[in-house]
TORVOKOL-565803 format. One line per field, with one value per residue: x, y, z of N, C-alpha, C, CB in turn. Coordinates in Angstrom, 2 decimals. Glycine has a CB too. Example, Ala and Ser with C-alpha at 12.3 -4.5 7.8 and 13.67 -1.06 7.14 Angstrom:
residues 2
n.c1 13.19, 12.85
n.c2 -5.69, -2.25
n.c3 7.80, 7.08
ca.c1 12.30, 13.67
ca.c2 -4.50, -1.06
ca.c3 7.80, 7.14
c.c1 13.20, 12.90
c.c2 -3.30, 0.03
c.c3 7.80, 7.87
cb.c1 11.31, 14.08
cb.c2 -4.47, -0.60
cb.c3 9.05, 5.72
This chain:
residues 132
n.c1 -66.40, -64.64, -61.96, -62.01, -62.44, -60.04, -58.15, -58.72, -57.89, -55.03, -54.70, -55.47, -56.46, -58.82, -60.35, -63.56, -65.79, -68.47, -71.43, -72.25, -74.54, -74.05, -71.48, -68.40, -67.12, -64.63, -63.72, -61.29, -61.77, -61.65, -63.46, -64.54, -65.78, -66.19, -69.17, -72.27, -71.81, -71.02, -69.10, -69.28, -69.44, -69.35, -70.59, -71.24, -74.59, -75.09, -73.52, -72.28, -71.50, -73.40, -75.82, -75.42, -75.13, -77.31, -79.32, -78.11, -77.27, -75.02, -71.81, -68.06, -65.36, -61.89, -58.62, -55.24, -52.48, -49.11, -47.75, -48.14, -50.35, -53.98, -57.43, -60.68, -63.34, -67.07, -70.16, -73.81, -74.88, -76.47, -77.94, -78.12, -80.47, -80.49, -80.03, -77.49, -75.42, -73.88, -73.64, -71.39, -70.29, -69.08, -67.80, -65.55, -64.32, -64.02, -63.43, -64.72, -67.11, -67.02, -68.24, -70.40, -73.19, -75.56, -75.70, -74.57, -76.17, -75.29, -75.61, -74.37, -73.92, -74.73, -73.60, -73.46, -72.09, -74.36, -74.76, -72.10, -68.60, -65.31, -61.75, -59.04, -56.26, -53.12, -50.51, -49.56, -51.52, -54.50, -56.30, -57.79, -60.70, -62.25, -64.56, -64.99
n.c2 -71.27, -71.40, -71.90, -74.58, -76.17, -75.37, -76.63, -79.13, -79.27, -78.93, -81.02, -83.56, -86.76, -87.70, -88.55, -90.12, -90.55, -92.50, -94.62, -97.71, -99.06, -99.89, -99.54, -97.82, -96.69, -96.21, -94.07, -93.67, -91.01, -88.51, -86.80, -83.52, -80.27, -76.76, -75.01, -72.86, -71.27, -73.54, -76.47, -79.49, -83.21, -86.39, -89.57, -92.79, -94.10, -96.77, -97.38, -98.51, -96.84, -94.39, -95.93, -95.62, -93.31, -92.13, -93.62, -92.81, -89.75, -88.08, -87.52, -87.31, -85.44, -86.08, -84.70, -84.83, -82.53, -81.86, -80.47, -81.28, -80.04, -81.04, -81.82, -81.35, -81.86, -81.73, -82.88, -82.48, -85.12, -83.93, -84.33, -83.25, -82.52, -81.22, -81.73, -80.47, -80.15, -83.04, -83.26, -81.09, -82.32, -84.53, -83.55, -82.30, -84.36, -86.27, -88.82, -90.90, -90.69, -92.98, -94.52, -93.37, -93.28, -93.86, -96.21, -97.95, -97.47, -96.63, -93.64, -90.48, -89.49, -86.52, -84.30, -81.79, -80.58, -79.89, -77.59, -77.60, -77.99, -76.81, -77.65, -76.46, -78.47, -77.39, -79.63, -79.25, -77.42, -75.52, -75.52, -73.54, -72.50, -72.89, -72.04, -69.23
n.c3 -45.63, -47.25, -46.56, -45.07, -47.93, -48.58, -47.38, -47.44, -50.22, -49.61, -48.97, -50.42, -50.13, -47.92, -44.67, -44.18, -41.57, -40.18, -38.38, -37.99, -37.06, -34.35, -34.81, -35.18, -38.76, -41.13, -44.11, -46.54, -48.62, -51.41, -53.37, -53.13, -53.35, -53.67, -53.89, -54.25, -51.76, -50.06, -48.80, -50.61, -50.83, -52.25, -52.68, -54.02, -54.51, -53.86, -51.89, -48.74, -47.58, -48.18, -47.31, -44.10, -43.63, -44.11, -42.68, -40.17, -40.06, -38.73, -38.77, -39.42, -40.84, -41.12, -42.02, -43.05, -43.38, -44.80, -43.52, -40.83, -39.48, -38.97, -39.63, -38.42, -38.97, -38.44, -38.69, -39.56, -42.36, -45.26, -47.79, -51.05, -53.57, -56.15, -59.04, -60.25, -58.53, -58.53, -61.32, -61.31, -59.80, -60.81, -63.10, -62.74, -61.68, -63.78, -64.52, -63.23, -64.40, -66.11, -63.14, -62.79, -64.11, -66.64, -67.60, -65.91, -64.03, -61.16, -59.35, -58.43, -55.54, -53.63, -51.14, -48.01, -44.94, -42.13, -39.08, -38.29, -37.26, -37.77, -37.26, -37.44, -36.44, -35.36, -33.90, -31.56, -29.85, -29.65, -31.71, -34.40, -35.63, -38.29, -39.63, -38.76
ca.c1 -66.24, -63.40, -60.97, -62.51, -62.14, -58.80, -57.51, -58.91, -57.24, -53.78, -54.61, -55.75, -57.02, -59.09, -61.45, -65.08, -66.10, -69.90, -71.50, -73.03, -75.69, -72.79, -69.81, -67.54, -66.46, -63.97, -63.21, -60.50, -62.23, -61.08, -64.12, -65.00, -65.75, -66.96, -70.18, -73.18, -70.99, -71.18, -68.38, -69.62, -68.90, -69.39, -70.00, -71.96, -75.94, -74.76, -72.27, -72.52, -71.44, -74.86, -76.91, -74.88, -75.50, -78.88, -79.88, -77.02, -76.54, -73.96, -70.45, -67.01, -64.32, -60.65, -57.71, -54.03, -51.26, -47.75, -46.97, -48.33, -52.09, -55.19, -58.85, -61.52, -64.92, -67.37, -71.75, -74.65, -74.98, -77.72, -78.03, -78.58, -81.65, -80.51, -78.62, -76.24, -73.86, -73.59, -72.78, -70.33, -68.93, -68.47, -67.04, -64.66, -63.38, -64.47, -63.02, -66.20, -68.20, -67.57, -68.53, -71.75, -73.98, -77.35, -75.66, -74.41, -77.55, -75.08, -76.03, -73.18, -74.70, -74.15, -73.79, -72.40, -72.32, -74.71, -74.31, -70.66, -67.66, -64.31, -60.77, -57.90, -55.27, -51.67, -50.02, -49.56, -52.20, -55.63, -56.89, -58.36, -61.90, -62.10, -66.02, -65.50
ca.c2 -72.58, -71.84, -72.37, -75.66, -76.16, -75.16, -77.43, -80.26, -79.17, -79.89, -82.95, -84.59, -87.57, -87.42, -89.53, -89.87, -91.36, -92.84, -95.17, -98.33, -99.09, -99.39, -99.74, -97.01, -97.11, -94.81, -94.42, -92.25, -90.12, -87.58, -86.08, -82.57, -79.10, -75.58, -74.61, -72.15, -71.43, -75.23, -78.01, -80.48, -84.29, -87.42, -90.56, -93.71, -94.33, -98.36, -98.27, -98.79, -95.03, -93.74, -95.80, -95.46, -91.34, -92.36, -93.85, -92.11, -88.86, -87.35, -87.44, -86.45, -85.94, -85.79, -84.75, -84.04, -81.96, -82.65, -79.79, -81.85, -79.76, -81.92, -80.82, -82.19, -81.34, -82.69, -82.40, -83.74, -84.62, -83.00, -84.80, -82.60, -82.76, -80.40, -82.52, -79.80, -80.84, -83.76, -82.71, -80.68, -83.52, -85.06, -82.68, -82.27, -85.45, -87.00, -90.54, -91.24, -91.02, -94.61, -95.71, -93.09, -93.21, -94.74, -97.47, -98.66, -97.41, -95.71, -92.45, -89.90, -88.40, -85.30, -83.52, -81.03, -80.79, -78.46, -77.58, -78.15, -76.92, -77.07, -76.99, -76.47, -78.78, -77.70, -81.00, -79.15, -76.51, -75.81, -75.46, -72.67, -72.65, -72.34, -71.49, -68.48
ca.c3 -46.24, -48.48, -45.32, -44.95, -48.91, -49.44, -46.32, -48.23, -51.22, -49.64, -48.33, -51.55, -49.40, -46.25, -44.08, -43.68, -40.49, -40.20, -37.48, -39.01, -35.65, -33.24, -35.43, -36.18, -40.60, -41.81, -44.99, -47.34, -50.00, -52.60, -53.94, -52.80, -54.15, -52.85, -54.60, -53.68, -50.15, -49.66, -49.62, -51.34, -51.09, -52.76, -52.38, -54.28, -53.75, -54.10, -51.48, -47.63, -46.74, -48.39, -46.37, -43.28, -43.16, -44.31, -41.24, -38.69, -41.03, -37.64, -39.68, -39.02, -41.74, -40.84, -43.00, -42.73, -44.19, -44.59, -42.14, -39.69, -39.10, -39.02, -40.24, -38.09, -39.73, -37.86, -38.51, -39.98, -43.80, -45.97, -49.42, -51.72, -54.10, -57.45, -60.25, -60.64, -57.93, -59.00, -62.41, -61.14, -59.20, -62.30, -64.62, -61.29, -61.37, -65.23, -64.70, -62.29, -65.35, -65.98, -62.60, -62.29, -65.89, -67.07, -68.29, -64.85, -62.40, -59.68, -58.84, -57.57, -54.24, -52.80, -49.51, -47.70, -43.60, -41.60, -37.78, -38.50, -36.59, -38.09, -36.63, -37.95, -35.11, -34.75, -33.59, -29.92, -29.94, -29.43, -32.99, -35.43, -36.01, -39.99, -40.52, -38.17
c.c1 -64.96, -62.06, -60.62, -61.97, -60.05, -57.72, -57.62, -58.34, -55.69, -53.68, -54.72, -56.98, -57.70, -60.20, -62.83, -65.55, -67.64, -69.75, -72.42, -73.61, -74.04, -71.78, -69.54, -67.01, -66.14, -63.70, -62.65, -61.64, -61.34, -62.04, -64.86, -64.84, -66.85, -67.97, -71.44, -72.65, -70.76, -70.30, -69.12, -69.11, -69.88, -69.44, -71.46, -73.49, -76.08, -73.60, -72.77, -72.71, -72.60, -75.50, -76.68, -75.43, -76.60, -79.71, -79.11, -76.69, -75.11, -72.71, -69.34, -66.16, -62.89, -59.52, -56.29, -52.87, -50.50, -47.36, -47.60, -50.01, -53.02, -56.30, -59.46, -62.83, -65.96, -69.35, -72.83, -75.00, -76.24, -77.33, -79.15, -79.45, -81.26, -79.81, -77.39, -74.89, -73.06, -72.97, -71.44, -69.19, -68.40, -67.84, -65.78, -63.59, -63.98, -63.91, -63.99, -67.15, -68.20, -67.45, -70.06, -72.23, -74.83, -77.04, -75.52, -75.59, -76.98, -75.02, -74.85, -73.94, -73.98, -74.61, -73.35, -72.98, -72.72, -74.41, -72.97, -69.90, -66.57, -63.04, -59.76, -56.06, -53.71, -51.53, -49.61, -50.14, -53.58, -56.48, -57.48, -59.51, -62.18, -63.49, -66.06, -64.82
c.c2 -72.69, -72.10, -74.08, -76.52, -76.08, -76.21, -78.74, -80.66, -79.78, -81.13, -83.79, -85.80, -87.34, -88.51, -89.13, -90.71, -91.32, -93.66, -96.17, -99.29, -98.92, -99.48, -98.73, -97.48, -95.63, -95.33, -93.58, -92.01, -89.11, -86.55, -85.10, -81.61, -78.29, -74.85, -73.64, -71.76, -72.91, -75.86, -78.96, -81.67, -85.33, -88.42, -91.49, -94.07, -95.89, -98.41, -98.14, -97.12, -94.56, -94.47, -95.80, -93.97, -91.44, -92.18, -93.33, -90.90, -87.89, -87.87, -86.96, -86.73, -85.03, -86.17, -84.44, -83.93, -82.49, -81.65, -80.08, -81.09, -80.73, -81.23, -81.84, -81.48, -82.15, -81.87, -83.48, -83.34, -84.69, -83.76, -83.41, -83.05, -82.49, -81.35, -81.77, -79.95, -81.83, -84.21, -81.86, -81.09, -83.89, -84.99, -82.16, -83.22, -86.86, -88.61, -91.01, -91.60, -92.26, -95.60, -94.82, -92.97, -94.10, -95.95, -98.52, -98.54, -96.61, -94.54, -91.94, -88.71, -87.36, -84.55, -82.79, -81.74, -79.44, -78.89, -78.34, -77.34, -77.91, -76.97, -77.70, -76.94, -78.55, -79.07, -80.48, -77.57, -76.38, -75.67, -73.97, -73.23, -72.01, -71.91, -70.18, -67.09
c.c3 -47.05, -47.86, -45.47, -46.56, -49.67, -48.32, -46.94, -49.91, -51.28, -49.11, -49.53, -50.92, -48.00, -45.86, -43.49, -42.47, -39.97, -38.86, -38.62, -38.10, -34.38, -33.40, -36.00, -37.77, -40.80, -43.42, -45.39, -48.13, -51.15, -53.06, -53.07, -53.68, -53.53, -54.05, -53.87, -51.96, -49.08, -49.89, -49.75, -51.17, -51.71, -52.56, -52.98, -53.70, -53.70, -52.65, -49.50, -47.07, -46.66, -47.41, -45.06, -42.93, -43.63, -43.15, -39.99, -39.50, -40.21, -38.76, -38.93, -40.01, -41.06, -42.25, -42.21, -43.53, -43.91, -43.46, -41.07, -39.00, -39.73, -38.67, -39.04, -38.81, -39.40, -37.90, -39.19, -41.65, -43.93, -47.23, -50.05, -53.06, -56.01, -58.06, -60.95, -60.09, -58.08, -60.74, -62.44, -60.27, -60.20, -63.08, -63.45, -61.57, -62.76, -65.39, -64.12, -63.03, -65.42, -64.94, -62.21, -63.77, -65.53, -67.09, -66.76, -63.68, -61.43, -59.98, -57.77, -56.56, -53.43, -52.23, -49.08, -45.87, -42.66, -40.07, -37.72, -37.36, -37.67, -37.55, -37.22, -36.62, -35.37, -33.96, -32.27, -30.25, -30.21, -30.54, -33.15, -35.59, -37.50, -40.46, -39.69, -39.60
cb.c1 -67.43, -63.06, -61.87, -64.15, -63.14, -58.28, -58.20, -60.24, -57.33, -52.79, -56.16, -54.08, -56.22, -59.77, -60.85, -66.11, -65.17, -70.53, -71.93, -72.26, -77.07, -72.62, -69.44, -66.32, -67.89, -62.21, -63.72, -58.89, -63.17, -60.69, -64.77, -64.68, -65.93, -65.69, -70.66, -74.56, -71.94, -72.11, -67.24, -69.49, -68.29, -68.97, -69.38, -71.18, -77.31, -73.85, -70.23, -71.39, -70.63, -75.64, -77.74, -73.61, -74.59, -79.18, -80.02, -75.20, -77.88, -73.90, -70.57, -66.44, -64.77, -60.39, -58.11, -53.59, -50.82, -46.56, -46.83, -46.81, -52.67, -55.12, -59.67, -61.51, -64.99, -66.21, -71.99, -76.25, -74.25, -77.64, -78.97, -77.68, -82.87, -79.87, -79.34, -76.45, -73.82, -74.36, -73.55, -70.59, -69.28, -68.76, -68.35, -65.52, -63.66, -63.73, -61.62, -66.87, -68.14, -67.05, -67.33, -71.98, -73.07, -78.24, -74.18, -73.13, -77.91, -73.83, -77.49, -71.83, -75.25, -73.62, -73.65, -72.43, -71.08, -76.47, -75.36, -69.97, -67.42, -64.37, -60.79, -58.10, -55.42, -51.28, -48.80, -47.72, -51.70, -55.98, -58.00, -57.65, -62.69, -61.55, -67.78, -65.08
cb.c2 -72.87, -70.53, -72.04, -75.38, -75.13, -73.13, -77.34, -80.24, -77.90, -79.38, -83.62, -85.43, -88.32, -85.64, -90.22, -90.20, -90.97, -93.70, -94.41, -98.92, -101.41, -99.83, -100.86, -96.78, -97.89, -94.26, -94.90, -92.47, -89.13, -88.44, -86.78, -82.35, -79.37, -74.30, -75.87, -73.05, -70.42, -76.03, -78.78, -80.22, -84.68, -87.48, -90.58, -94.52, -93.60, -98.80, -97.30, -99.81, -93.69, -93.91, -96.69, -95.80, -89.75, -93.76, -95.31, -93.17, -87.71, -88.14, -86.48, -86.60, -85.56, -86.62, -83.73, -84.42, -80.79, -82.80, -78.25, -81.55, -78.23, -83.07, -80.91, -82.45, -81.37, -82.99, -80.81, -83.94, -85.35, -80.99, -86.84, -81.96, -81.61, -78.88, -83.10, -78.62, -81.10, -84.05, -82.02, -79.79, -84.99, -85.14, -80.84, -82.79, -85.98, -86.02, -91.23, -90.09, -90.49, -95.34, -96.45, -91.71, -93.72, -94.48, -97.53, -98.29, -99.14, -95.93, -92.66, -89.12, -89.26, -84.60, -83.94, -78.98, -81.45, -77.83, -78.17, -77.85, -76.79, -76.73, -76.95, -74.79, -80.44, -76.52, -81.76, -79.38, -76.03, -75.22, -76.63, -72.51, -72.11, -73.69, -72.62, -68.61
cb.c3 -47.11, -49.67, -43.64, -44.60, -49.07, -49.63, -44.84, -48.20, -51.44, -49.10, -47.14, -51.99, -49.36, -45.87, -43.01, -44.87, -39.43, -41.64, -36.09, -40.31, -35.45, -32.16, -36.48, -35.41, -42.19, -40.90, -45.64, -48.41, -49.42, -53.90, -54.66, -51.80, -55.70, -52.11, -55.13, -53.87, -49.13, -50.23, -48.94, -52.39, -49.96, -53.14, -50.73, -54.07, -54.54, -56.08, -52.16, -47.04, -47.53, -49.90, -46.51, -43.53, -43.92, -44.76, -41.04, -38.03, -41.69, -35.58, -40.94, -37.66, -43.59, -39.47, -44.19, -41.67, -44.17, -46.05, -42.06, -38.77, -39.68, -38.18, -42.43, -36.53, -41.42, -36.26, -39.35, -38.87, -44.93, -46.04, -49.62, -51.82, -53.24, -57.53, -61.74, -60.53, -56.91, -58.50, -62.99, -60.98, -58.40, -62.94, -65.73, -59.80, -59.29, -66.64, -64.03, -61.48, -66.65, -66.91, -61.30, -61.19, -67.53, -68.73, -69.59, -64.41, -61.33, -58.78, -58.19, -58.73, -53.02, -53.22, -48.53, -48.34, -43.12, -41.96, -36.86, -40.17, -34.40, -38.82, -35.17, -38.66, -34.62, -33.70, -34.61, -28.85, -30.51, -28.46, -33.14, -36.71, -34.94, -41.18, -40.38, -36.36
């Protein structure tokens, strides 16, 4: 995972790609982090994404460096249950606080991706497999 993790590190930005019944929705993100051998992501229990991998949980997130390699990360999300990840989303990325708290109701949800594959694409080349 920390392949996977540290690929997402130089990207900063990357995309989550859901199905929402027969419509592809991508969206950028930011929030990840490698915990219990798990990347971790993020994303609003108010916003379309959540109930999108709700009901279709299949996923694929794509990133890419400046030296021109592209992540594909591609499985099905697992919401995680413990309130620690989500605390440690938080204390991760502490400006979030004032859009996840009591005061507002949204809830910062988190997932990782099982039966994953990962590959790491050279821009002419058949990719690296990063969970091997």
């Amino acid at each position: 995972m920390s392949k996977v993790n540290d690929f997402l590190n130089e990207t900063g930005t990357f995309f989550l790609a859901t199905a929402d019944g027969g419509q592809p929705r991508l969206r950028p993100l930011g929030l990840h982090l490698e915990m219990d051998g798990k990347v971790l992501f993020g994303i609003g229990d108010f916003k379309a994404v959540y109930r999108q991998l709700r009901a279709n949980p299949k996923c694929e997130i794509a990133a890419l460096k400046p030296n021109g390699h592209w992540l594909r990360y591609t499985g099905t999300a697992v919401f995680e249950e413990d309130p620690k990840y989500a605390e440690a989303a938080l204390d991760a990325m502490p400006n979030l606080r004032k859009i996840y708290n009591e005061e507002t109701g949204n809830h910062m949800m988190i997932f990782h991706l099982e039966d994953a594959t990962a590959l790491d694409i050279a821009v002419m080349g058949p990719g690296e497999d990063l969970l091997q």
